[in-house]
C-alpha positions as CSV (number, residue, x, y, z in Angstrom):
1,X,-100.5,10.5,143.9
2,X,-102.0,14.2,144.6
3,X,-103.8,14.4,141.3
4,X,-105.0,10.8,141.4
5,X,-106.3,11.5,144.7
6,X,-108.2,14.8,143.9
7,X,-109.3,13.7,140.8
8,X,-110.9,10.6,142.4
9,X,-112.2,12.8,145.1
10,X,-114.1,14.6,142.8
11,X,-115.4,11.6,141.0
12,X,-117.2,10.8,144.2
13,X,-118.3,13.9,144.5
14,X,-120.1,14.0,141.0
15,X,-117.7,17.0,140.1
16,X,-116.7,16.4,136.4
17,X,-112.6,16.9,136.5
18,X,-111.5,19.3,133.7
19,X,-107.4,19.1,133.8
20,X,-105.5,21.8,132.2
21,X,-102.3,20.6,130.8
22,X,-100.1,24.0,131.2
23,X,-100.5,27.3,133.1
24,X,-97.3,29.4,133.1
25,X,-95.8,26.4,135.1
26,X,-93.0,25.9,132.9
27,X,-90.2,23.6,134.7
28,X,-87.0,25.9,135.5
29,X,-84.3,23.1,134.0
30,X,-86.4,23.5,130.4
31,X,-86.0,27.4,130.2
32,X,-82.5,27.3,131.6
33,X,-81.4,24.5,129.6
34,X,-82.9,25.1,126.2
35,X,-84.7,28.6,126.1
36,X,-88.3,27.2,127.3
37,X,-90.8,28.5,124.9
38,X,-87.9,30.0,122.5
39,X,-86.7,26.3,121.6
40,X,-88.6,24.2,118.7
41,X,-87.7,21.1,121.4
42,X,-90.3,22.4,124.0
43,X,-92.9,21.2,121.2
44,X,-91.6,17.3,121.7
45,X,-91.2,17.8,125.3
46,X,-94.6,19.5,125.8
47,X,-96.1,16.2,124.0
48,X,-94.2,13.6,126.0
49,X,-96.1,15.5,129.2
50,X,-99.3,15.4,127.6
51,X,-98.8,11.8,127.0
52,X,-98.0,11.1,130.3
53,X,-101.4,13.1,131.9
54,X,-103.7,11.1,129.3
55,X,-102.0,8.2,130.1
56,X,-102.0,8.4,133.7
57,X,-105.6,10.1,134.1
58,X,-107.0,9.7,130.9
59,X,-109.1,6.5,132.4
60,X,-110.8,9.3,134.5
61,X,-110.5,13.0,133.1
62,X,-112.5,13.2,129.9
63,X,-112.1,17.0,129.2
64,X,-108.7,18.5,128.9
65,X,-107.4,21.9,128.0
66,X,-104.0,22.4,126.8
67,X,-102.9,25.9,127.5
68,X,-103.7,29.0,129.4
69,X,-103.9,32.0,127.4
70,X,-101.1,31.6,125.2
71,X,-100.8,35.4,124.4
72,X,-100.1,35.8,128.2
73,X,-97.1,33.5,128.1
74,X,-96.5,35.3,124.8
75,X,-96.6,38.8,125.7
76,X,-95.8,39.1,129.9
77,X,-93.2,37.2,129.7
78,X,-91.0,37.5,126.5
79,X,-91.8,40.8,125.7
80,X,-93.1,43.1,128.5
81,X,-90.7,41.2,131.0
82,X,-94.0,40.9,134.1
83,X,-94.0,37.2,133.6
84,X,-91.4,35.2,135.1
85,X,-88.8,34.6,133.9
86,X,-89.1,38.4,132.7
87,X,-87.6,38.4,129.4
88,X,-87.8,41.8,127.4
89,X,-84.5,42.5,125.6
90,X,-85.5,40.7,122.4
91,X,-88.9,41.7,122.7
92,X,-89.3,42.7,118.9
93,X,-89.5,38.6,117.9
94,X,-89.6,36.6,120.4
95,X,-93.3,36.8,121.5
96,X,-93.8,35.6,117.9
97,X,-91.9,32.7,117.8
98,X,-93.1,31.6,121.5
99,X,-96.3,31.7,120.4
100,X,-95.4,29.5,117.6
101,X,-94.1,26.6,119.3
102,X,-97.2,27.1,121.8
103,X,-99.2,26.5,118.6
104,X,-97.3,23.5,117.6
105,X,-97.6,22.5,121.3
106,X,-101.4,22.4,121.9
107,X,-101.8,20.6,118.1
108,X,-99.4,17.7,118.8
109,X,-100.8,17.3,122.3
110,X,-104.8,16.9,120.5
111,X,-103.1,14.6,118.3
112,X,-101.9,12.6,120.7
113,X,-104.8,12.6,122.4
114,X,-107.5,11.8,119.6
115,X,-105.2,8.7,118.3
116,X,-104.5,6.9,121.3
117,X,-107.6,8.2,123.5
118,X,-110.7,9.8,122.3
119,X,-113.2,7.3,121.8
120,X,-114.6,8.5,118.8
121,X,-115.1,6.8,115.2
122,X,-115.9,7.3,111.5
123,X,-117.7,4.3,111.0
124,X,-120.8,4.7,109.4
125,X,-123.5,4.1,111.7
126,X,-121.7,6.1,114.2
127,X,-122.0,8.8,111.7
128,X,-125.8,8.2,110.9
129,X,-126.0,8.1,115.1
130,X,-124.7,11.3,115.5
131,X,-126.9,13.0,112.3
132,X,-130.1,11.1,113.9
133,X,-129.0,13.0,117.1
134,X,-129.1,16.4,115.7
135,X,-132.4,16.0,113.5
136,X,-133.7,14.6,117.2
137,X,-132.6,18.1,118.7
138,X,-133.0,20.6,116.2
139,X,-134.6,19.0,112.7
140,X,-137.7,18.4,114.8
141,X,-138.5,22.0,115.0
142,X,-136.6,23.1,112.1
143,X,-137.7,21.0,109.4
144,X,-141.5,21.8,109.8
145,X,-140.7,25.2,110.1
146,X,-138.2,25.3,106.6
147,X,-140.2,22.8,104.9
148,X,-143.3,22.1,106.3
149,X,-142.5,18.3,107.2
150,X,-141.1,16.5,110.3
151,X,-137.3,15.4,109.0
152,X,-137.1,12.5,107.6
153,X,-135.6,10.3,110.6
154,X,-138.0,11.1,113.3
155,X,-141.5,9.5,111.4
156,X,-138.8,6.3,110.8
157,X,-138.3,5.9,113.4
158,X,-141.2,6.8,115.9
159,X,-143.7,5.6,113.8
160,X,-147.1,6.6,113.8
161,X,-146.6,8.1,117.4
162,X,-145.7,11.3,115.7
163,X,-148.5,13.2,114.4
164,X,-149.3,14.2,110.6
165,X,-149.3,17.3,109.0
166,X,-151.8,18.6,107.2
167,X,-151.7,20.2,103.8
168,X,-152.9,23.8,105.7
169,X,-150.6,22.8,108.5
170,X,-147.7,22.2,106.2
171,X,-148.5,26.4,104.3
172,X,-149.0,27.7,107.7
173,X,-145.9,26.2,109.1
174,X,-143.3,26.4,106.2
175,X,-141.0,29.3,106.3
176,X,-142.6,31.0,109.5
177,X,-139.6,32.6,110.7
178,X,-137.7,36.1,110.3
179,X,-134.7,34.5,111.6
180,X,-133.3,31.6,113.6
181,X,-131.9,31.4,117.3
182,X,-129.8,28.5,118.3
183,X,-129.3,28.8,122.3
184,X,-126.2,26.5,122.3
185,X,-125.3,25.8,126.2
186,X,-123.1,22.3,125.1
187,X,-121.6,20.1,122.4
188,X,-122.7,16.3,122.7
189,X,-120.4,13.4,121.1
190,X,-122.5,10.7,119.6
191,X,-122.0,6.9,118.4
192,X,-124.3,4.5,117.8
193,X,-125.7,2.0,120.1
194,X,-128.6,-0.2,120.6
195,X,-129.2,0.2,124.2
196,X,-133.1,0.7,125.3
197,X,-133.3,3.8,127.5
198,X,-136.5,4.5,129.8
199,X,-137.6,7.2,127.5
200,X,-138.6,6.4,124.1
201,X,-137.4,9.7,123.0
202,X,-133.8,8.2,123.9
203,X,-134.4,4.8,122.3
204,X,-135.7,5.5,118.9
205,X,-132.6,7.6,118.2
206,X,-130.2,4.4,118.9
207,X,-127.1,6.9,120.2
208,X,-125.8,7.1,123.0
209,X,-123.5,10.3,124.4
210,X,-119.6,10.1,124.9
211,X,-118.9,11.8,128.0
């Protein structure tokens, strides 16, 4: 009821919940039953509880990490003993095999997640969507600049709207660059959709974003 609660509360707030799945908080009957981290089980338990968050927040939460600095769970507390529950007399191996079932941990939990969740596809307009959506963001500059021509999409699709290229333009333009600069603040997942959007920019690209 907590999490429900705070993660609705900052739905209404326009706060974008990002839940992280584990962070050191490992339940004391797991260690002291099976060895925690040291056990292969902890990789079938550590899905069941991932399972469990999509399911019960999954409708909400769209961004998820799985777990907090693995070398620290690793390292502070299997080897250098800081970390509860302070273990250090095996410290030669098990950090390494800790950090293997961590590994196995996080991958079945983004398994999980992508097959019964993430509502993405591989069907082939979704594809062409998302390619539409990068020559949209970055093939508009690019292209003239590489090889003297908008991409191919973008004239397509927007028609005589975009403007021509002459043959100087085109020598001017092609291969004007030392070097390229991507400032890259996001990733975007894209699928294909009809919708009209105010801004013709939007439209003529027919994708829309998956939060």
């Amino acid at each position: 009821m907590y999490y429900n609660n705070l993660i609705n509360y900052l739905l209404e707030k326009a706060v974008c919940p990002c839940v992280r799945l584990y962070h050191w908080d490992l339940l004391l009957y797991l260690n002291d039953s099976m060895g925690g981290w040291l056990s292969d089980s902890i990789v079938k338990y550590f899905a069941i509880y991932a399972e469990t968050c999509f399911a019960s927040f999954g409708d909400r939460v769209k961004k998820w990490i799985t777990i907090n600095e693995p070398l620290e769970t690793a390292v502070n507390r299997y080897s250098t003993g800081l970390f509860a529950t302070g273990r250090s007399d095996s410290h030669s191996a098990e950090p390494y095999l800790v950090a293997h079932h961590q590994l196995l941990a996080h991958a079945e939990a983004v398994s999980i997640y992508r097959t019964k969740l993430k509502a993405l596809t591989d069907k082939e307009e979704d594809i062409a969507a998302a390619a539409r959506h990068v020559d949209f963001q970055l093939g508009w500059f690019l292209d003239p600049i590489f090889f003297g021509e908008y991409t191919k999409s973008m004239p397509e699709r927007v028609g005589d709207k975009l403007p021509i290229f002459s043959q100087k333009d085109k020598e001017l333009l092609r291969n004007s660059l030392d070097f390229v600069g991507l400032n890259h603040s996001t990733s975007r997942f894209v699928s294909h959709s009809p919708n009209k959007y105010k801004s013709d920019y939007y439209s003529a690209q027919e994708g829309t974003r998956i939060d």
